[in-house]
C-alpha positions in Angstrom: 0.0 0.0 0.0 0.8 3.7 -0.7 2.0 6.4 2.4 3.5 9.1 3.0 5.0 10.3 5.8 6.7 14.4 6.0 6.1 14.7 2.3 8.0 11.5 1.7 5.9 8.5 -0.2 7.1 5.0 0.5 5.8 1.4 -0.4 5.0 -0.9 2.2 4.0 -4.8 2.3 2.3 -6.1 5.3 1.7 -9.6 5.9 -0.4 -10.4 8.5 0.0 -13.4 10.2 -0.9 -14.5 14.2 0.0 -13.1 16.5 2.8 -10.8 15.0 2.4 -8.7 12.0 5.9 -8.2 9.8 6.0 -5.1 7.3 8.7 -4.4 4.9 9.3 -0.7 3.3 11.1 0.5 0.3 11.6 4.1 0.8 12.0 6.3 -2.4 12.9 9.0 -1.1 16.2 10.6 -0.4 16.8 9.3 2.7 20.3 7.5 2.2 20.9 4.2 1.7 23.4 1.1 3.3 27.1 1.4 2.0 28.8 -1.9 1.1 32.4 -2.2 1.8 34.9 -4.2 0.4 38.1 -4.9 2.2 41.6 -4.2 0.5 43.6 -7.0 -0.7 46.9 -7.8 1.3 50.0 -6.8 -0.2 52.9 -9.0 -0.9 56.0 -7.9 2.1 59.5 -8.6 2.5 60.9 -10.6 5.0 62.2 -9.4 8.3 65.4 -8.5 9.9 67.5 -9.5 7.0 71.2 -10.0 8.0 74.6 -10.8 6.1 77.1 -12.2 8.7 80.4 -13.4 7.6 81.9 -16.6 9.2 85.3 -17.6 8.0 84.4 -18.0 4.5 81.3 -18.5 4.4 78.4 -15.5 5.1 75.2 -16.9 7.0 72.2 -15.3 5.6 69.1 -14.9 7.9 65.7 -13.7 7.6 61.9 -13.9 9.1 58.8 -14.0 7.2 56.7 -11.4 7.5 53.3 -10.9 9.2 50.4 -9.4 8.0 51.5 -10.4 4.4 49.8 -11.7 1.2 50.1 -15.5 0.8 53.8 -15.9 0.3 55.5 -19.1 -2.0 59.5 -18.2 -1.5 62.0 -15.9 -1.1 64.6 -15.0 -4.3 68.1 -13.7 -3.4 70.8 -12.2 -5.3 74.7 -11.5 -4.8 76.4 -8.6 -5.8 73.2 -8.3 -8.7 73.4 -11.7 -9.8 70.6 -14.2 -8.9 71.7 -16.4 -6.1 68.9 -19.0 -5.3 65.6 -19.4 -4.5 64.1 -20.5 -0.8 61.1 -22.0 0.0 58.8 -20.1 1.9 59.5 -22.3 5.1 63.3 -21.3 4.6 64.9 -18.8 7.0 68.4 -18.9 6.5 70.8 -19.9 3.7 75.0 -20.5 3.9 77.0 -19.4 1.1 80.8 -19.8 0.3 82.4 -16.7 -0.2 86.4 -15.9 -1.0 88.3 -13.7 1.4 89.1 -9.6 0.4 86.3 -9.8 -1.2 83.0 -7.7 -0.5 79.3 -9.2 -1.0 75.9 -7.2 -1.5 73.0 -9.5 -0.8 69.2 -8.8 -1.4 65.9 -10.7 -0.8 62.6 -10.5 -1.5 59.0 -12.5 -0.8 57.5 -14.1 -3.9 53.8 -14.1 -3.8 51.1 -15.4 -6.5 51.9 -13.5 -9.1 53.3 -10.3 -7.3 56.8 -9.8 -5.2 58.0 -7.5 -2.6 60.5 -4.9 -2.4 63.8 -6.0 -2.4 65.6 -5.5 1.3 69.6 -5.8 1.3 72.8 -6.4 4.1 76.5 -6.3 2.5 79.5 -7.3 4.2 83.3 -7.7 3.7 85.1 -11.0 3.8 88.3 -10.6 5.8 91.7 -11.7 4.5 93.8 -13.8 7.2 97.2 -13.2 7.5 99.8 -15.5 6.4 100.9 -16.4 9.8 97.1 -17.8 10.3 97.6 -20.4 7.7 97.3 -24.2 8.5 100.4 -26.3 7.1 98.7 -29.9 5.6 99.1 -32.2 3.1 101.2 -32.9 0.3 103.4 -30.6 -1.6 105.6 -30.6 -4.4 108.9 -29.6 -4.2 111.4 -27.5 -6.4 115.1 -27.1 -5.5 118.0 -25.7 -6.4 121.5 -25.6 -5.3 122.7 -22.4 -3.3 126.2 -23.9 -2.5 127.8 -27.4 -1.7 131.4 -28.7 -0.8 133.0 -31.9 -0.4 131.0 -33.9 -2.9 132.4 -35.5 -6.4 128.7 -34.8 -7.3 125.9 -33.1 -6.0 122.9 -32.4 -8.0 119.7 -30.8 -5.9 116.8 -33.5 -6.3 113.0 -32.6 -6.7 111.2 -33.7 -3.3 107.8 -34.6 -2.6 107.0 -33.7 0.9 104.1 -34.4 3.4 103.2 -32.3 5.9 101.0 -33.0 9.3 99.8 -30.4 11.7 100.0 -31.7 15.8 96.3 -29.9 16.5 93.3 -30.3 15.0 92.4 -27.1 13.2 94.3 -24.0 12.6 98.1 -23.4 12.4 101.0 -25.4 14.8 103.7 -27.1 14.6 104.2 -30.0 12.0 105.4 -33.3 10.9 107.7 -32.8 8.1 108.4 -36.2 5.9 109.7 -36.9 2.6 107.5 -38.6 0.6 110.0 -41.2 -1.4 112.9 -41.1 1.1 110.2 -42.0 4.1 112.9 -42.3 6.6 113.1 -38.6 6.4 110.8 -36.9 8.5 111.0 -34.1 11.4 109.1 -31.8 14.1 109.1 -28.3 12.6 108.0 -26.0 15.1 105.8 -23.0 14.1 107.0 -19.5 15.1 104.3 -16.9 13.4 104.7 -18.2 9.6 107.5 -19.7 9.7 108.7 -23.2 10.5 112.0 -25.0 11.5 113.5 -28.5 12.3 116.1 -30.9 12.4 116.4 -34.3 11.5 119.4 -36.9 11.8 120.3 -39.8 9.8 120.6 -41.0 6.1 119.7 -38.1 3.4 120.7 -40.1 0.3 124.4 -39.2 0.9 127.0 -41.8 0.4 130.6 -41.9 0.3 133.1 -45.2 -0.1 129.7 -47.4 -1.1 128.4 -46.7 2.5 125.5 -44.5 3.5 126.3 -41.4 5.3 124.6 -39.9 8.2 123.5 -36.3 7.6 122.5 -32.9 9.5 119.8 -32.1 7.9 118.4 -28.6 8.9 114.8 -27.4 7.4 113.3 -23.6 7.4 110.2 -22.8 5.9 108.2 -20.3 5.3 104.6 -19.1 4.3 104.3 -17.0 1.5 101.1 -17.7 0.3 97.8 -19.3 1.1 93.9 -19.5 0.1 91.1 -21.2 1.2 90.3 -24.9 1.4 87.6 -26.8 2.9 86.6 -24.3 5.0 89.8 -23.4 5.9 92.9 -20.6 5.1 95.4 -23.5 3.9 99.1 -22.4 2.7 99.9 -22.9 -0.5 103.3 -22.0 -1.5 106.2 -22.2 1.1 109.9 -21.2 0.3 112.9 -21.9 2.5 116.2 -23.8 2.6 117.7 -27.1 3.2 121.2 -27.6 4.7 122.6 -30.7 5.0 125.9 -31.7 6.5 128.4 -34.9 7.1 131.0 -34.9 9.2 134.3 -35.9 8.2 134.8 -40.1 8.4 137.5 -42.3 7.9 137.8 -42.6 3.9 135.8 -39.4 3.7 136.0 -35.8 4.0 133.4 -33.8 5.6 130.1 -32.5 3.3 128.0 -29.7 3.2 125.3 -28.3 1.1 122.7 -25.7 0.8 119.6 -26.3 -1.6 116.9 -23.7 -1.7 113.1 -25.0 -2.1 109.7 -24.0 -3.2 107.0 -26.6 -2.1 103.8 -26.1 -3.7 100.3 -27.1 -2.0 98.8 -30.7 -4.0 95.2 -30.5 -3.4 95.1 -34.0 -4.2 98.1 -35.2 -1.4 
């Protein structure tokens, strides 16, 4: 039926029914009507508290997802502009091998359905030990070359293969020095900074009237350069000398010689 109410006309259905009566209106007037509101779709965000932290040579990345985001699928990283990997969204932290003196410029960012974040970043410089800090291990080839010798008919410098093993379990110390084909050969060397030195007694490949002589044998080393290996700042180039001596012996005069080396880290001894 047909009102009006102030000079406004409205339509009204009235259904009777016991005991309560219920009446709907449909107002065409200018009295307003209800505002439907929709609410804004979450954005994608980036992850939290982003950190770059270098550990020897390796740089532990770390990160929290963020709250209040847009469904999120992963997280994309770069180093130094070049993609690095991709996480899953589970993923909070990532390890990657990095080379000493070097600096590294990381970014991350949340990948959502079909949208991504802003990029947040952390950079961080890779120290450079010092040679002194280098660990003395494995097998190394060896160059030498005669500095001076008397009392020989012949002395020629041989090449050497050497072995070295450190007395600790990680870092730099003192060593066990042994030739690799003359096995008999071997000696403490005790570190001092990046240097190493040792004696060693007994038969060096000298002979003299078809018997073998016992030799003097006096070893200094030194680090000159080193890099990382397995996790670790590893020499790989030492110079130094070798002086071996023989005393004087019936049939035989006394010996000496002076041979300077370069040994050369094998990765593979």
């Amino acid at each position: 039926m047909l009102g009006s109410v102030l000079g406004r006309s409205f339509w009204c259905s009235l259904v009777v029914a016991a005991p309560l009566a219920i009446g709907g209106c449909d107002s065409g007037g200018d009295g307003g009507s209800a505002v439907e509101t929709k609410a804004t779709p979450k954005s994608v965000l980036p992850p939290v508290g982003f950190s770059a932290t270098a550990d020897g040579f390796t740089v532990k990345l770390a990160w929290s997802a963020p709250t209040d985001s847009a469904r999120i699928v992963g997280f994309e990283l770069t180093r130094n502009d070049r993609a690095l990997t991709s996480a899953s969204s589970s993923a909070t932290s990532l390890t990657d091998d990095v080379r000493p003196g070097k600096t590294y410029h990381y970014e991350i960012r949340s990948k959502g359905v079909g949208a991504s974040s802003d990029w947040v970043s952390d950079e961080v410089k890779i120290k450079t030990p010092s040679l002194k800090e280098a660990r003395v291990e494995g097998g190394f080839g060896v160059t030498a070359k005669t500095v001076s010798q008397s009392g020989y008919e012949h002395f020629e410098a041989p090449s050497f293969g050497w072995h070295f093993r450190p007395k600790c379990g990680t870092g730099p110390c003192s060593v066990l020095w042994r030739d690799v084909s003359l096995k008999v050969v071997h000696a403490l060397l005790e570190r001092k900074d990046k240097s190493y030195r040792g004696t060693y007694h007994g038969y060096f490949g000298i002979s003299c009237a078809g018997t073998h002589s016992t030799s003097t044998v006096e070893v200094a080393l030194e680090v000159v350069k080193a890099k990382p290996l397995d996790g670790e700042w590893r020499a790989s180039k030492l110079v130094g000398t070798v002086m071996n001596s023989e005393a004087q012996r019936f049939g035989c005069v006394s010996g000496s010689a002076t041979v300077s080396v370069k040994a050369t880290l094998r990765l593979s001894g």
